[in-house]
SEKEVEX-59365 format. One record per residue (C-alpha): residue in one letter; x, y, z; residue number from 1. Coordinates in pm, 1 decimal. Layout:
<pt a <X Y Z> NUM>
...
***
This chain:
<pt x <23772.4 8860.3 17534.6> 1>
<pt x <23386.3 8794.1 17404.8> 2>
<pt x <23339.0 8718.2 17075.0> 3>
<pt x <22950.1 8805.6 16987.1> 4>
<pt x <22815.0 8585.1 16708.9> 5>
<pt x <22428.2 8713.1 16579.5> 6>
<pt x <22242.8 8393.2 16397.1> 7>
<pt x <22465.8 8155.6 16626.0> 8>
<pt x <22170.0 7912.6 16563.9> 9>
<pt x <22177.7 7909.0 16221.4> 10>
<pt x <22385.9 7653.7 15979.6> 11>
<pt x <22731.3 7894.1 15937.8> 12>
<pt x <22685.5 8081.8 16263.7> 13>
<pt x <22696.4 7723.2 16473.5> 14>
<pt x <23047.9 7635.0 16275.8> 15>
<pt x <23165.0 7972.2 16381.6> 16>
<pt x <23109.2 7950.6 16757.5> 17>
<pt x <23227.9 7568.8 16791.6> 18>
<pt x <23528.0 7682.5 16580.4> 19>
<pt x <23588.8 7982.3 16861.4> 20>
<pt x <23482.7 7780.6 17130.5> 21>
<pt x <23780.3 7520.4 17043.6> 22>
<pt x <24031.8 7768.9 17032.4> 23>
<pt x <23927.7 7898.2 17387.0> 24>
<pt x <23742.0 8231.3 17300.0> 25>
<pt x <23470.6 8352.0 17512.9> 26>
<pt x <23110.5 8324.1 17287.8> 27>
<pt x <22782.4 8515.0 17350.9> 28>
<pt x <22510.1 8431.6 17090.6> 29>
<pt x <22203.8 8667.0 17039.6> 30>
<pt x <21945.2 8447.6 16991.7> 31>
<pt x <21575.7 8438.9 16966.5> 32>
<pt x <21483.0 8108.9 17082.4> 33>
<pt x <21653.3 7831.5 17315.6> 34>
<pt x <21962.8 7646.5 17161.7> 35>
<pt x <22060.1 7389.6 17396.7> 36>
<pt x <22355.8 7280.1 17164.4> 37>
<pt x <22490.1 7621.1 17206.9> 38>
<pt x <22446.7 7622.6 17564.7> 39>
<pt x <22586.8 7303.3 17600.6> 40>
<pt x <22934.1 7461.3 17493.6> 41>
<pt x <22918.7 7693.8 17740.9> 42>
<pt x <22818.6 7942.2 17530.9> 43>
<pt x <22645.4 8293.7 17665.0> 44>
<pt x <22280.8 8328.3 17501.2> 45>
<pt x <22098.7 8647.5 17505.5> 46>
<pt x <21741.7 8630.8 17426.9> 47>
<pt x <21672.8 8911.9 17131.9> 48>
<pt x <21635.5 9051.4 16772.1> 49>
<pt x <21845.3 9213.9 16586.2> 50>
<pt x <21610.0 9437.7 16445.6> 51>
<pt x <21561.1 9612.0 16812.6> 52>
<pt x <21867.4 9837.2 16880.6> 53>
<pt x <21807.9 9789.5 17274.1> 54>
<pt x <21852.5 9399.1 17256.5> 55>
<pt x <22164.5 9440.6 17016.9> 56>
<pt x <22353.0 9715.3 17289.1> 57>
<pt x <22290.6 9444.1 17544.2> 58>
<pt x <22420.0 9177.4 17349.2> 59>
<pt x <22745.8 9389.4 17237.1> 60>
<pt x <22846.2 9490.9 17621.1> 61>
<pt x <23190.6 9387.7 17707.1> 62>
<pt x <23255.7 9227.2 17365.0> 63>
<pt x <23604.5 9281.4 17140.9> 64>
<pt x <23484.6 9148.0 16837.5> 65>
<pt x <23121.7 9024.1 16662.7> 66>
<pt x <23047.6 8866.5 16402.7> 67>
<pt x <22740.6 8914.6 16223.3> 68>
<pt x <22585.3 8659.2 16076.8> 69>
<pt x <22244.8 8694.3 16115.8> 70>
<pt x <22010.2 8720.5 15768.2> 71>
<pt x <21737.8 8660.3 15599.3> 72>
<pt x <21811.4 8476.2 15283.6> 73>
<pt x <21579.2 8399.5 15005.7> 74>
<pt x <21452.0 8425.0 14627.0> 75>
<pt x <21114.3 8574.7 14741.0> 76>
<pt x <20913.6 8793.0 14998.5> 77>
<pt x <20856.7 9173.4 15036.6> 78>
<pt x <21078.8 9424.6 15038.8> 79>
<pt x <21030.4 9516.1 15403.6> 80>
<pt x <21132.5 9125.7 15523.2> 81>
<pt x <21441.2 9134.2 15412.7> 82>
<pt x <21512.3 9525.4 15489.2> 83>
<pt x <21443.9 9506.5 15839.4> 84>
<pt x <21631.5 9200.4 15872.7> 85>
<pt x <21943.2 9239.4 15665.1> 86>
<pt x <22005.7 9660.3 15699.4> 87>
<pt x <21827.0 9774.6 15973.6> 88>
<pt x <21964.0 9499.9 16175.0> 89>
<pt x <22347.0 9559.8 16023.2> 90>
<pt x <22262.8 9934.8 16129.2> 91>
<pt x <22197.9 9846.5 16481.7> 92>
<pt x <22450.9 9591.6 16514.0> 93>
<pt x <22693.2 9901.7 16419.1> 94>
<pt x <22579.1 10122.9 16661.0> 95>
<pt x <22545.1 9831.2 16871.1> 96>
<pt x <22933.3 9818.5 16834.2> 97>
<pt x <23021.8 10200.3 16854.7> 98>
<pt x <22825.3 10229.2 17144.7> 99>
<pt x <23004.2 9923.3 17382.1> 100>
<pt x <23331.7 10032.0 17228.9> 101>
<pt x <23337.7 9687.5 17009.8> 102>
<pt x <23709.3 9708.3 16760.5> 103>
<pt x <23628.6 9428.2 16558.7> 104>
<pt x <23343.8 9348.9 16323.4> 105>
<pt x <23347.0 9090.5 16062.4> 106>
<pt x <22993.7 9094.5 15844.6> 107>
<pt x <22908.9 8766.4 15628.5> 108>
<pt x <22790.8 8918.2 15285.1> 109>
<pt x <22714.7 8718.1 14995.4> 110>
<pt x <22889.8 8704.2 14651.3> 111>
<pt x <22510.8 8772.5 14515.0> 112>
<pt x <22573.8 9140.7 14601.7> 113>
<pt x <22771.8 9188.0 14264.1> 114>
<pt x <22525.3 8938.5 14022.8> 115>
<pt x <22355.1 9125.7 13754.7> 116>
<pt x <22220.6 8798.3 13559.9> 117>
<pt x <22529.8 8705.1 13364.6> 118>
<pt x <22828.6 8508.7 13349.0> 119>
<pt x <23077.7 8577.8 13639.5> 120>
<pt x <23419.9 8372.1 13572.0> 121>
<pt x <23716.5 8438.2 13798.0> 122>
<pt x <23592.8 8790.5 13913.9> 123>
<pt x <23747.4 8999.2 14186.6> 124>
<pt x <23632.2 9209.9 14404.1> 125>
<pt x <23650.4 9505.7 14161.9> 126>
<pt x <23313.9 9372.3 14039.2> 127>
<pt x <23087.6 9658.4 14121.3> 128>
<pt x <22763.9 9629.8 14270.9> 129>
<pt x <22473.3 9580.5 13950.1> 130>
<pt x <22258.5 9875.0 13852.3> 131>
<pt x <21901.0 9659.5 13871.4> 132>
<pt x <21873.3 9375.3 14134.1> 133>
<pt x <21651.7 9034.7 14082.0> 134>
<pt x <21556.4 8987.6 14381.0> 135>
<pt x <21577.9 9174.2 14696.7> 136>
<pt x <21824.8 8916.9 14933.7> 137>
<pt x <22112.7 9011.4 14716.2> 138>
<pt x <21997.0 9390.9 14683.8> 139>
<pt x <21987.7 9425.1 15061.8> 140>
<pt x <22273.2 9207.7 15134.8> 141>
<pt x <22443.4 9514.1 14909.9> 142>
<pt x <22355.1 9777.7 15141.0> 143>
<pt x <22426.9 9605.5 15410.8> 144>
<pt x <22796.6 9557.0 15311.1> 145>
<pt x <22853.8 9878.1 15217.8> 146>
<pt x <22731.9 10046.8 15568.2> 147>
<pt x <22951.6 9781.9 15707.4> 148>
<pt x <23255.5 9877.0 15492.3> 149>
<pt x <23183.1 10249.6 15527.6> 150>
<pt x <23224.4 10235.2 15901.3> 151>
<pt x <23552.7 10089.7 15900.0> 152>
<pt x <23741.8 10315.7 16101.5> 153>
<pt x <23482.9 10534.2 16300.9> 154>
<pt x <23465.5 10538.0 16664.3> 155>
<pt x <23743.4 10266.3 16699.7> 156>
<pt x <23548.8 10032.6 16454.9> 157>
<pt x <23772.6 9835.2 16265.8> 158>
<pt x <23553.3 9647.8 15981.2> 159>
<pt x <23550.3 9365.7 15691.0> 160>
<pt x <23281.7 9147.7 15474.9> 161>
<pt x <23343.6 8845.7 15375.3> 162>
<pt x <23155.4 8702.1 15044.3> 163>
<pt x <23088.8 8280.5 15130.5> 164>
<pt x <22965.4 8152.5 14822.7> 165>
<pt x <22733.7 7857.6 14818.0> 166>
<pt x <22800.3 7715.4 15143.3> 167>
<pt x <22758.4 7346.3 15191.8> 168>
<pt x <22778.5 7048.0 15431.8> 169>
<pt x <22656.4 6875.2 15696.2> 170>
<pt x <22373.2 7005.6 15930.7> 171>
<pt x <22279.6 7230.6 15598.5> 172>
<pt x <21882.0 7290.1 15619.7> 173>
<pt x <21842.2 7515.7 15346.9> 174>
<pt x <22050.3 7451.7 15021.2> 175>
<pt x <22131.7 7067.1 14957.2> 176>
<pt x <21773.1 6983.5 15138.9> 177>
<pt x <21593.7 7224.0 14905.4> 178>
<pt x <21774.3 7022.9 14621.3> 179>
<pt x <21656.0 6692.7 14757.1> 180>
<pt x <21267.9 6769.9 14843.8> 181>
<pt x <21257.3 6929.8 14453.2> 182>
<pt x <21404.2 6622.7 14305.1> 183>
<pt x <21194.5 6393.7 14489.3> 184>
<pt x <20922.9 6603.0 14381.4> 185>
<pt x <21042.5 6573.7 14024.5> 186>
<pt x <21068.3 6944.0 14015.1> 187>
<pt x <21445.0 7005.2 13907.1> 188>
<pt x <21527.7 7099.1 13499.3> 189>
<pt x <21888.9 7157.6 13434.6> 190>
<pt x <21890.5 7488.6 13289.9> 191>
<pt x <22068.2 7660.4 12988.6> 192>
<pt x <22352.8 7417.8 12826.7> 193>
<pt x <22512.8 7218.1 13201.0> 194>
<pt x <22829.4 7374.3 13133.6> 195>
<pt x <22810.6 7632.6 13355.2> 196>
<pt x <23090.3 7641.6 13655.8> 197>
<pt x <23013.5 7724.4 14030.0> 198>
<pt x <23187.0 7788.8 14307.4> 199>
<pt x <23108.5 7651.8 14651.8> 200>
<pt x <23256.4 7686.8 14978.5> 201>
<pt x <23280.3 7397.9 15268.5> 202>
<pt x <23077.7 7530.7 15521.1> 203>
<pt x <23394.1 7453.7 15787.3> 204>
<pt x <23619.0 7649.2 15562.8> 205>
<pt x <23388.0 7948.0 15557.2> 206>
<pt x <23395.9 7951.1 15956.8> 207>
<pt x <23756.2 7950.8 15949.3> 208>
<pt x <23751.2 8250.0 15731.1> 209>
<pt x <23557.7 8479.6 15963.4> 210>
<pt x <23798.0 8400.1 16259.7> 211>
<pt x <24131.2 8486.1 16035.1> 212>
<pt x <23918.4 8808.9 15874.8> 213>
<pt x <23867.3 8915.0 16318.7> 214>
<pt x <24247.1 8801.9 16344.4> 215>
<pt x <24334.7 9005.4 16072.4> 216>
<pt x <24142.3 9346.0 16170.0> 217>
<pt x <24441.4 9490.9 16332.6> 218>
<pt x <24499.9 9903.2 16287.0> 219>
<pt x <24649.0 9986.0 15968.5> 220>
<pt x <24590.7 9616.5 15800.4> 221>
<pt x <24499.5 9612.5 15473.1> 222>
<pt x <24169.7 9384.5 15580.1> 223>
<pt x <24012.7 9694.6 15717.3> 224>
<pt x <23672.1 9852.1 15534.5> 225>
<pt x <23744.5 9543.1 15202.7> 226>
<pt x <23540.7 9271.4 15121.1> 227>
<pt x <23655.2 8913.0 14976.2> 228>
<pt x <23533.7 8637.3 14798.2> 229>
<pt x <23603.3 8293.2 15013.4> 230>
<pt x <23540.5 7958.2 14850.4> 231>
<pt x <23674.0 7660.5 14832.0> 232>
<pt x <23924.9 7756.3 14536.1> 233>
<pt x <23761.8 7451.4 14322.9> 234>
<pt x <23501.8 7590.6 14023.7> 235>
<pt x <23288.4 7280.5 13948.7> 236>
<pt x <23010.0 7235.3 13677.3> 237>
<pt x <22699.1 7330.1 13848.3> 238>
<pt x <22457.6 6991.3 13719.4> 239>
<pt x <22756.6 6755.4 13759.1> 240>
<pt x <22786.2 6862.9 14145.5> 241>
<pt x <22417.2 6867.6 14152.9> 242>
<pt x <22333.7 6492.6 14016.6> 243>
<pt x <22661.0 6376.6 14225.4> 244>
<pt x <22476.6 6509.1 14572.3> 245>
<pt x <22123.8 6356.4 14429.7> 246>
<pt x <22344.5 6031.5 14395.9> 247>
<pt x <22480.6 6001.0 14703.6> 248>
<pt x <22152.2 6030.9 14866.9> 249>
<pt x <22015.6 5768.3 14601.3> 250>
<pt x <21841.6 5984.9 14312.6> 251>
<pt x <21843.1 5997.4 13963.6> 252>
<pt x <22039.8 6245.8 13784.9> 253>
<pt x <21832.3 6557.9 13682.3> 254>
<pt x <21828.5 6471.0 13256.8> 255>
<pt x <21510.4 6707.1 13178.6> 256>
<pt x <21664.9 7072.2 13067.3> 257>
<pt x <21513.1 7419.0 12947.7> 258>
<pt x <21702.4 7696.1 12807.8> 259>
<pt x <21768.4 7961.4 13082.7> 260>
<pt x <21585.3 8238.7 12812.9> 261>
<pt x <21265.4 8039.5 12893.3> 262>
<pt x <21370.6 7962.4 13258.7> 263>
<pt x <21410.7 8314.0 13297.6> 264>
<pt x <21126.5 8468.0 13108.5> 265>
<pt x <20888.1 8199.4 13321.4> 266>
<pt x <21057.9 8276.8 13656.2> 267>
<pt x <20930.6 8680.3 13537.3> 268>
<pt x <20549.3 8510.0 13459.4> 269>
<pt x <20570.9 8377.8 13833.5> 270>
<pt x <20721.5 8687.3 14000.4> 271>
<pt x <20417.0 8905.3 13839.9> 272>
<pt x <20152.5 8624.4 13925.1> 273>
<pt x <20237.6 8592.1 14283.3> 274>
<pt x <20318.6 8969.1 14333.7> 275>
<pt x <19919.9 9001.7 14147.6> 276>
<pt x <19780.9 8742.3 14417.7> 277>
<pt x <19953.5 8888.4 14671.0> 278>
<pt x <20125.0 8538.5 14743.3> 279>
<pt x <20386.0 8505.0 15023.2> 280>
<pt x <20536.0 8121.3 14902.4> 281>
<pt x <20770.1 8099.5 14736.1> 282>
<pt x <20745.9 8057.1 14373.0> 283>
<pt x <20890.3 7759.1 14160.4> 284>
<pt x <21116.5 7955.0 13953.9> 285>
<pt x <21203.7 8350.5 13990.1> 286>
<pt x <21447.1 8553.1 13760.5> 287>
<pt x <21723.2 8526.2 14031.3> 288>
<pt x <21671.0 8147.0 14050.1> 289>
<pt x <21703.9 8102.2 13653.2> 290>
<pt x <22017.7 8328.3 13625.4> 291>
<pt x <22177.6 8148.5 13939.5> 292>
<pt x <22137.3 7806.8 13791.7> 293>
<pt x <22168.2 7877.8 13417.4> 294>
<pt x <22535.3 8110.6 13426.3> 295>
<pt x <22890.0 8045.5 13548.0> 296>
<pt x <22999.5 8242.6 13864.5> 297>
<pt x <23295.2 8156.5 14024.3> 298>
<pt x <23553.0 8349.3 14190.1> 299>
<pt x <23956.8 8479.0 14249.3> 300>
<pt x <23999.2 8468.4 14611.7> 301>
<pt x <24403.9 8569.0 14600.5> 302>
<pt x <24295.5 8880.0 14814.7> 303>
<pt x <24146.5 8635.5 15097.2> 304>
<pt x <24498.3 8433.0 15042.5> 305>
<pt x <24694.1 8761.0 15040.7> 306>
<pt x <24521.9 8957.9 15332.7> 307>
<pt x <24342.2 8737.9 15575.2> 308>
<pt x <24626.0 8391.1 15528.2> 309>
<pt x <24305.7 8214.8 15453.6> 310>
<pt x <24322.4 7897.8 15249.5> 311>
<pt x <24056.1 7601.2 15238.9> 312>
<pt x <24108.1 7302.3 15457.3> 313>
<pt x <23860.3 7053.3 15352.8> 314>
<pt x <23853.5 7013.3 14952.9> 315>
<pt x <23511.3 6963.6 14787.4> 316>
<pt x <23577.2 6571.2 14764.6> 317>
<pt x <23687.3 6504.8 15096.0> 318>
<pt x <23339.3 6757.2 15239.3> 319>
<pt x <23134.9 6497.7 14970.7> 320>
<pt x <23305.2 6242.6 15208.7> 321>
<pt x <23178.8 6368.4 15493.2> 322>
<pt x <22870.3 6432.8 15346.8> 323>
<pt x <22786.7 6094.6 15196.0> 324>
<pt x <22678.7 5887.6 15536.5> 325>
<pt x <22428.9 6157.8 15605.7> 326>
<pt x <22239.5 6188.8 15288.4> 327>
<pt x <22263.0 5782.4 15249.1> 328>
<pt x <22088.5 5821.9 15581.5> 329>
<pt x <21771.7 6038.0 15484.0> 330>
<pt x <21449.5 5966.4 15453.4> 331>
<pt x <21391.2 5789.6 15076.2> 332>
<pt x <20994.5 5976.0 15085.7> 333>
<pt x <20825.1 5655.5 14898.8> 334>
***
């Protein structure tokens, strides 16, 4: 059996493959650049994008399940960035899959794809998708999941999404760095009151959930064509978790607040600026940002316990443990 895994290189996608690679599975990656760590487990790499159908049917020959991974993330950029990335890429690793006769496909959404801007405590996944997005990751992360879901069942497909929220942990170069670099920048406000909750999710407990969501795609399981929330099962207050990472990498606490209103209506100022100046960076504060950091959302993941067995191995404190040495270790910047 092959197990495919797009954005292999990337911080989830590497947990995945080491995590199939120990239990003895076969692994191809579709890459676009060399990853000698990935080769180094004797994993396949095949050289492509998924944004070219012709690269994903090679990279889905022979294979009896795939994982896709693969995405752009981010608060800002055009439309057409993230389109091409995250749906026309999740449409061509479909046909990708229909076309090599590939049973099993497991999609890594994002909980983002039902956030409107408000408070989300202990939602399911009844939570509908919003009726006006804040930014387009979350928008196209939607559609995504939804062509995903909707070709559960056709030409042998079985299908399932799963909804990581927040993921964490070591060899992370995009959430807890991006944390650091604005707090050694003195860029971070705590905004709205700090009592909002959060989920997060271990980034070695969100692997394990994609291999028992492919474990659990079996004809006539209750898995097929849903989506689930997976976290780590522990809501904690957003600014607490926040100043206790700056503090283990040896950083004040972020004291300075604004009230999410303003957050939010400068977050719109920027948006319009850099959309006017046609800027690609990304700006300081967007709409999405605001609402993310200023609201509670945190999850029920009973279906995930229910349907796919899956329950978190690591707790928050002991992945903090593991975390620690590392962030002691970086660079202090002056």
């Amino acid at each position: 059996m092959i197990s495919l895994v797009t954005g292999a290189g990337g911080f989830l996608g590497q947990y995945i493959v080491e995590q199939l690679v120990a239990r003895g599975d076969r692994v191809r990656a579709l890459v676009r650049r060399n990853l000698p760590a990935l080769e180094a487990l004797g994993v396949e790499c095949i050289h492509g994008d998924i944004r070219e159908l012709a690269d994903v049917k090679r990279a889905c020959r022979d294979v009896a399940v795939a994982y896709h991974v693969a995405a752009v993330a981010g608060i800002w950029g055009s439309w057409h960035h993230f389109y091409d990335a995250n749906v026309i890429g999740t449409k061509n690793i479909i046909s990708g899959c229909y076309h090599a006769g590939v049973t099993r496909l497991v999609f890594t959404s994002s909980p983002s794809v039902t956030f409107a801007g408000r408070d989300q405590c202990n939602v399911d996944e009844s939570a509908p998708y919003p009726t006006r997005w804040l930014a387009h990751y979350p928008h196209t992360k939607a559609l995504a999941e939804q062509l995903v879901l909707e070709a559960n069942g056709q030409h042998h497909l079985l299908t399932c999404a799963l909804r990581p929220h927040l993921i964490w942990g070591p060899r992370d170069q995009h959430l807890i760095p991006r944390l650091l670099d604005r707090a050694r920048k003195g860029q971070l406000r705590r905004i709205g009151d700090g009592k909002n909750l959060i989920d997060a999710v271990y980034v070695e407990n969100a692997a394990a959930a994609h291999l028992l969501a492919a474990d659990a795609l079996q004809p006539g399981a209750t898995a097929c064509g849903k989506a689930y929330f997976i976290t780590n099962n522990e809501p904690v207050n957003c600014w607490q978790w926040i100043n206790d990472v700056l503090g283990l990498a040896g950083l004040a606490p972020v004291n300075r607040r604004i009230s999410l209103p303003v957050a939010y209506a400068a977050g719109a100022m920027m948006e319009g600026l850099w959309t006017i100046l046609r800027r690609t960076d990304e700006p300081r504060m967007t709409r999405f940002l605001a609402a993310q950091l200023g609201t509670s959302h945190y999850f029920n993941t009973a279906a995930a316990r229910r349907d796919l067995g899956y329950t978190p191995k690591i707790s928050m404190a002991e992945g903090m443990k593991k975390l620690a040495p590392l962030l002691r270790a970086e660079p202090s910047h002056g």
